[in-house]
C-alpha positions, 0 to 999 in steps of 0.5 A: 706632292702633300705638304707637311702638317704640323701635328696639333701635339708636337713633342719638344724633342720631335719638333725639329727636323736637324738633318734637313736643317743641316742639308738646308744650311750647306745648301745655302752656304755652299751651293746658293751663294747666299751671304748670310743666312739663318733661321729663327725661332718663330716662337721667340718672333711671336713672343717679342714682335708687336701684332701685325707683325709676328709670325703668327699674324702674317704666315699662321703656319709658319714652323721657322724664319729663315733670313737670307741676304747678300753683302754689297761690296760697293756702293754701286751694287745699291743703286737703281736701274732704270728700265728703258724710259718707263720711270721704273726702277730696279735694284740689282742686289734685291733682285739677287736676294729674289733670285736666291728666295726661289732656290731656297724655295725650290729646295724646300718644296721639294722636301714636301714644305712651303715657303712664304713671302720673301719678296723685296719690293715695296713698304719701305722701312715703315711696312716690311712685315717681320722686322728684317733686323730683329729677326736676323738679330734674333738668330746671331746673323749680326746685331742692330748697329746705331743707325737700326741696320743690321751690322755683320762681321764681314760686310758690316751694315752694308747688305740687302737681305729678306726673311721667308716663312716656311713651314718647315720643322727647322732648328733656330739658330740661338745665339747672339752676336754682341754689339761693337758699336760702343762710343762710335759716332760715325753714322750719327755724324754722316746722317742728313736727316738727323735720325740717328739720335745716338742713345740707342733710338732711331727715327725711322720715319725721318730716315724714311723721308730724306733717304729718297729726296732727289738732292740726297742721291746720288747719280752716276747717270741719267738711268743709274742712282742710289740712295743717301746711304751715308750711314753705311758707307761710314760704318768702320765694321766689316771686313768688306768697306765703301771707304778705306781708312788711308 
């Protein structure tokens, strides 16, 4: 099957293909069970992010960023499964993620087009590529809370989610959702590390360094963990809570 090519003198008005965006999106919505999902301009991406981790650095081709993630409705559905006794674990809602990436995939190149990356594993918060948050940001999908998670309506910061490039003439989605954490402190409170400094900065690689200390997981058995979380258990946004208010 040929793939699309992007035309070298793409008008404006000719840059976007709307009906295969409108048939994408129901697809996703309706038919893939994907939590949240939408596309961002790529060329916003470039103009904002720093080098190395554009668009234009990492998949050259890239036409539109589509965002794609499933909310967690407990704190189980963050844990680790360990397989067997080979000391590898696993993340069930990752892997739901991945297996939504290849439905998106599967979609697209059947309409002639290419997806890249979209994987889950590996980096941490310091090495992802495109900035996950920003980029859903970017495209309305939620804003970034206090503690530099992306925050959304109905599950609040408590979601996985991914970004796949693709070279498909996708309208972006340009809104922005306005942000409600105010004077709220409840993640910089329950924070162990101390990393959320609550004056809109965040420390990302102090996060990074306590979030998988052994003493700050939590263990529902010898095969079974999950990370420190706290931030996200607390969050008092989303439809969708860890803890209930009494």
């Amino acid at each position: 099957m040929a793939y699309a090519e992007r035309p070298e003198n793409m008008i404006t008005e000719n840059r976007y293909d709307e009906e295969l965006t409108k048939k994408l999106t129901d697809f996703c919505r309706e038919e893939a069970g994907i939590d949240l999902f939408g596309i961002a301009d790529v060329d916003l991406l470039n103009a904002k992010a720093r080098p190395g981790r554009r668009p234009v650095d990492l998949y050259p081709s890239a036409r539109a960023v589509m965002v794609i993630g499933v909310g967690l409705l407990d704190h189980f559905a963050r844990g680790w499964v360990r397989k067997g006794n080979s000391g590898k674990f696993y993340s069930l809602a990752l892997l739901e993620i991945e297996r939504r990436c290849w439905l998106v995939r599967r979609f697209l190149r059947q309409k002639g087009y290419r997806c890249f990356a979209g994987e889950t594993y590996g980096g941490g918060l310091m090495n992802t590529g495109i900035c996950f948050t920003r980029t859903a940001e970017s495209c309305g999908v939620g804003y970034v809370g206090k503690n530099n998670t992306l925050v959304t309506e109905k599950y609040g910061p408590r979601i996985n989610m991914t970004c796949m490039a693709t070279d498909a003439p996708l309208k972006p989605d340009i809104v922005k959702a306005e942000s409600r954490c105010g004077k709220c402190r409840a993640c910089q409170n329950a924070c162990m590390s101390g990393a959320v400094l609550g004056d809109g900065f965040f420390h990302q690689r102090q996060c990074e360094s306590i979030i998988n200390c052994q003493p700050n997981k939590r263990f529902y058995s010898d095969h079974v963990d999950q990370d420190c979380d706290n931030c996200l258990a607390v969050c008092p946004q989303g439809e969708y809570k860890w803890r209930r208010r009494k």
